[in-house]
C-alpha positions as CSV (number, residue, x, y, z in Angstrom):
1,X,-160.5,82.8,-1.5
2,X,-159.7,81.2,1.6
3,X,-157.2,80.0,4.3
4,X,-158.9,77.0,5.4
5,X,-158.2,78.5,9.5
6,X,-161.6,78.5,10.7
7,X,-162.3,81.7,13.2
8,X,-166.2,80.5,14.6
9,X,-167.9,77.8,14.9
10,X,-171.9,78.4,14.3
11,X,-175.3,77.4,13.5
12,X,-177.2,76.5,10.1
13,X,-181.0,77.1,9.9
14,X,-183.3,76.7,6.8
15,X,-185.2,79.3,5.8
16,X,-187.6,78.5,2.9
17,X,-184.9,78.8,-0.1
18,X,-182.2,80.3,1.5
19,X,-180.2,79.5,5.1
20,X,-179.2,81.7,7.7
21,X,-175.7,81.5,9.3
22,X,-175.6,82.8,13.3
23,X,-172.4,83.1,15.0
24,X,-170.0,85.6,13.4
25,X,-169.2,88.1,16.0
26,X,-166.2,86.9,16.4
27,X,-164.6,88.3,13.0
28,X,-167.6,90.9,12.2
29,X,-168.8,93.1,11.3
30,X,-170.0,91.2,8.0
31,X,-171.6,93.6,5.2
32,X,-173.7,92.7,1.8
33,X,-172.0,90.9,-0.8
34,X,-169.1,89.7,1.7
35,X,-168.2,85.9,1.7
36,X,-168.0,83.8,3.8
37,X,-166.9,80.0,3.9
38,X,-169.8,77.7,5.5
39,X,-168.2,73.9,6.4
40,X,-165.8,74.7,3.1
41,X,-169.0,76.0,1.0
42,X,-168.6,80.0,-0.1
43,X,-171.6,81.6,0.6
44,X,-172.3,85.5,-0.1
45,X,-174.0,87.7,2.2
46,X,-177.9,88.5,1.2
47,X,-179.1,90.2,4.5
48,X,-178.0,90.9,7.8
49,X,-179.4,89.4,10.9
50,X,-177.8,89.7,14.6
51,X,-174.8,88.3,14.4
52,X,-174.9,86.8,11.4
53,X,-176.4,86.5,7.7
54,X,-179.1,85.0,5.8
55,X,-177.7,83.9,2.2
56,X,-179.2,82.0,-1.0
57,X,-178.5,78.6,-2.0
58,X,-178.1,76.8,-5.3
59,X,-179.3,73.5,-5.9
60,X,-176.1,72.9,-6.7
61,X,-174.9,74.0,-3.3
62,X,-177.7,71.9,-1.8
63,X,-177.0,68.4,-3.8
64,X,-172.9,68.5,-3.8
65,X,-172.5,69.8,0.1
66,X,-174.0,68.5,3.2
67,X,-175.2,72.1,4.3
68,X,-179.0,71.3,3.3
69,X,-179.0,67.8,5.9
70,X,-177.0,70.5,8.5
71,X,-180.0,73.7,7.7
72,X,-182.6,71.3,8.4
73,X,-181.5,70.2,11.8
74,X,-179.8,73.2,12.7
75,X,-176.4,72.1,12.8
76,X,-172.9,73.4,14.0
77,X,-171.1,74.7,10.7
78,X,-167.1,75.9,10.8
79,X,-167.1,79.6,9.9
80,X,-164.1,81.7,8.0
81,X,-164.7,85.4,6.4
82,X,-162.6,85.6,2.9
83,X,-159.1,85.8,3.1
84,X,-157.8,89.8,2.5
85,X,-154.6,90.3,0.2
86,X,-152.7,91.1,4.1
87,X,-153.5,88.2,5.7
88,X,-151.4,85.4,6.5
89,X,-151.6,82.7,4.5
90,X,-151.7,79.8,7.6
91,X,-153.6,77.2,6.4
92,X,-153.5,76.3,2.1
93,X,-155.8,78.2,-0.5
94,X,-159.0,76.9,-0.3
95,X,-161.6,78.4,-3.1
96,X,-164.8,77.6,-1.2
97,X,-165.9,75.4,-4.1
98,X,-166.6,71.7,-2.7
99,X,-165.6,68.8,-4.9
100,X,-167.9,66.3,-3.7
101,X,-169.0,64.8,0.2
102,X,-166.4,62.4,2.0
103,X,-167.8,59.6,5.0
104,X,-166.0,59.1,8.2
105,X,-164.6,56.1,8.4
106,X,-162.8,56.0,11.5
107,X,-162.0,58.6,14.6
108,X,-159.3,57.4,16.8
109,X,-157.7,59.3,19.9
110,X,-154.2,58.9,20.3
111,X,-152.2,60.5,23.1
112,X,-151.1,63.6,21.4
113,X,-154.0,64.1,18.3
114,X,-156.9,62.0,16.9
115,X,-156.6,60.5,14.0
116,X,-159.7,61.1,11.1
117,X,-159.7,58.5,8.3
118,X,-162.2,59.4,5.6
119,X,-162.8,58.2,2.2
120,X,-164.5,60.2,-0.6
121,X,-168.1,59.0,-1.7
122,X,-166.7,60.0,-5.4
123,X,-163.5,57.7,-6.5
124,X,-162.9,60.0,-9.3
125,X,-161.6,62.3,-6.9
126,X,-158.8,60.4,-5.2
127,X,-156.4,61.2,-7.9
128,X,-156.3,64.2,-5.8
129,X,-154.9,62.8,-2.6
130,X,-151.4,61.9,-1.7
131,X,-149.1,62.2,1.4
132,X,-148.5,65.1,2.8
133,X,-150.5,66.5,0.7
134,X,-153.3,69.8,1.6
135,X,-157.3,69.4,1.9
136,X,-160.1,70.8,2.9
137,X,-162.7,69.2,5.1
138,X,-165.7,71.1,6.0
139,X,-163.6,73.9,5.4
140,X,-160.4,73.0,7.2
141,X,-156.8,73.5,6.2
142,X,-155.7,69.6,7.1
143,X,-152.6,68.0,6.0
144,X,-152.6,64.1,4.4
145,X,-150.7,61.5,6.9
146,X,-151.6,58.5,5.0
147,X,-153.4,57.1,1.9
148,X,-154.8,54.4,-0.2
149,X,-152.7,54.0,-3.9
150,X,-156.0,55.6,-5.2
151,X,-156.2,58.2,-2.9
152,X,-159.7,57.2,-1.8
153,X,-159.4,56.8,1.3
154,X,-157.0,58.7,3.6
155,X,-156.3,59.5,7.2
156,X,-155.3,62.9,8.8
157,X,-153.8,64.0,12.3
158,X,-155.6,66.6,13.9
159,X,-153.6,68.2,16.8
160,X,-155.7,69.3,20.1
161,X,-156.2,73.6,19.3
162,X,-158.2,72.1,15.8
163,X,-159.9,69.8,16.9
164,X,-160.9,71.8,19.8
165,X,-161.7,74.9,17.6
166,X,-163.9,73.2,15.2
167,X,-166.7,71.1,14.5
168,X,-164.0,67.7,13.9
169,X,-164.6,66.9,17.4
170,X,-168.1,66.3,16.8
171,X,-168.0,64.1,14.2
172,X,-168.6,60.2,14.7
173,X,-168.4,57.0,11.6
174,X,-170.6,57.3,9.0
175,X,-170.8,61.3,9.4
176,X,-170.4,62.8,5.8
177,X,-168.0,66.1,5.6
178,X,-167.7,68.1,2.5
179,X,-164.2,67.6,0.7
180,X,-162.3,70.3,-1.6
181,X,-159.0,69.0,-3.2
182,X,-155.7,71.1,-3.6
183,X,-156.2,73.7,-5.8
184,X,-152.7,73.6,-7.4
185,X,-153.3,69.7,-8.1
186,X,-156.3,70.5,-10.1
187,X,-154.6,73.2,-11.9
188,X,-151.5,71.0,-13.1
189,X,-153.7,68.1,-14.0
190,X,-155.2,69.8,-15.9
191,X,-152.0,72.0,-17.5
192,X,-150.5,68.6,-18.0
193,X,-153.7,67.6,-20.2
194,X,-153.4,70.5,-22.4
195,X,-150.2,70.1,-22.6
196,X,-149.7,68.1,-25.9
197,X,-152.9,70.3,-27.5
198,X,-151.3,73.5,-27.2
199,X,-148.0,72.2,-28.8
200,X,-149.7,71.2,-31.3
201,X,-151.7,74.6,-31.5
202,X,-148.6,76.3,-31.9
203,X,-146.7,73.9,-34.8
204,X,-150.0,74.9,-36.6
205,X,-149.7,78.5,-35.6
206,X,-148.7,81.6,-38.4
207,X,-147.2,83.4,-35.5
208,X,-143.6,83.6,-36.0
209,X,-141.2,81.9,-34.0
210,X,-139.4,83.9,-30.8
211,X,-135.7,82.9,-31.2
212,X,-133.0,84.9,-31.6
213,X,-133.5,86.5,-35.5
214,X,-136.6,87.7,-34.4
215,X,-135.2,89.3,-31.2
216,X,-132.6,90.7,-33.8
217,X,-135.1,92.4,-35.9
218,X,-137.1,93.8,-33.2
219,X,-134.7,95.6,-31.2
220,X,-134.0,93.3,-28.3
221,X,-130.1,92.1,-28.8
C-alpha cells in the first residue's frame, strides 16, 4: 500500500522485458522484493542497480499504464517506497493498482495553484469521481474540486510544493496520466451489489438465527 505523497522524482528506461527505475536515493536503501510505486504503478524490486532497481513488467502493466510510452523515451516517473504500518497516513490509500489511463484536458495557472482538468479515456470509471472526493494520478494523492454528473471528466487544484515536487508540472494537453480511483468507493460499490445476494444467502441459510434465545442458551445473558 501506499500514501500517494511522492518522495523522488526519476527516470524510466526499457530494458528488453523488464524497466529499470533510477533515482531513489532519496528514501533508500531499497532491497529485493521491496515495492515501490512507479507514476501510481506498484512495481517490486528484481535487482539492484546504483540508485535504483531494475523490475519485471506484465503485459498487463504495459497495456493499462503509460509506463511502457515513458520506458521507451526515458521518461520522468513520480517515485514512493511502500507505506510502513508507522507512517503517516498524509495523502489517501492508494493500492498501486491503476484503473485505466486519464488525458489532460487542460492546465491552467492561477495565482495561488494550477488547475489540471482530466477526463478518463474509460467512462466506466467515472462512477468513481465526485467532489471532494480522493485520486490518484500518476501516483498522486490529489483531491476532486470539480466534476462532470458522470464523473468523466474532472478538475483538481494543485498547490505550488506538489506541483513543484512532482512530475504535474511537466505535463501539457493531450498528455495521458495513469488514474487509480478511491479505494473505499470501489469497496462499497461493490458491498452495495452484494448486498441483496447475501440476504438472500442467509434467508436460505440452516444456520440458526443470533437473537436473544440463542444468546440465552449459549451462555451470553
Amino acid at each position: 500500500m501506499f500514501t500517494g505523497l511522492v518522495q523522488a522524482v526519476g527516470r524510466i528506461q526499457r530494458r528488453s522485458a523488464a524497466v529499470l527505475i533510477e533515482g531513489c536515493s532519496g528514501f533508500g536503501p531499497l532491497q529485493i522484493g521491496d515495492s515501490v510505486a512507479v507514476d501510481g504503478v506498484c512495481l517490486t524490486v528484481a535487482e539492484l542497480s546504483g540508485d535504483g532497481f531494475r523490475a519485471d513488467v506484465s503485459e498487463e502493466t504495459l497495456s493499462r499504464t503509460t509506463l511502457g510510452a515513458k520506458a521507451d523515451r526515458g521518461g520522468a516517473v513520480n517515485l514512493e517506497p511502500a507505506l510502513r504500518l508507522t507512517d503517516r497516513l498524509g495523502g489517501h490509500m492508494v493500492s498501486g493498482h491503476v484503473d485505466a489511463i486519464g488525458t489532460v484536458a487542460s492546465v491552467e495557472a492561477l495565482p495561488q495553484s494550477w488547475e489540471l482538468a482530466l477526463r478518463w479515456q474509460d467512462p466506466r470509471f467515472g462512477r468513481y469521481v465526485c467532489e471532494k472526493a480522493s485520486i490518484a494520478v500518476d501516483g498522486i494523492s490529489l483531491t476532486v474540486a470539480d466534476c462532470s454528473e458522470d464523473g468523466v471528466h474532472f478538475t483538481l487544484a494543485v498547490i505550488p510544493h506538489t506541483w513543484g515536487a512532482t512530475t504535474l508540472r511537466q505535463l501539457a494537453v493531450g498528455d495521458r496520466v495513469n488514474l487509480e480511483a478511491d479505494l473505499l468507493a470501489r469497496y462499497a460499490e461493490r458491498l452495495l451489489a452484494a448486498g441483496p445476494m447475501v440476504a438472500e444467502n442467509r434467508t436460505r441459510s440452516s444456520e440458526p438465527e443470533l437473537d436473544r434465545s440463542w444468546l440465552d442458551d449459549h451462555g451470553w445473558t
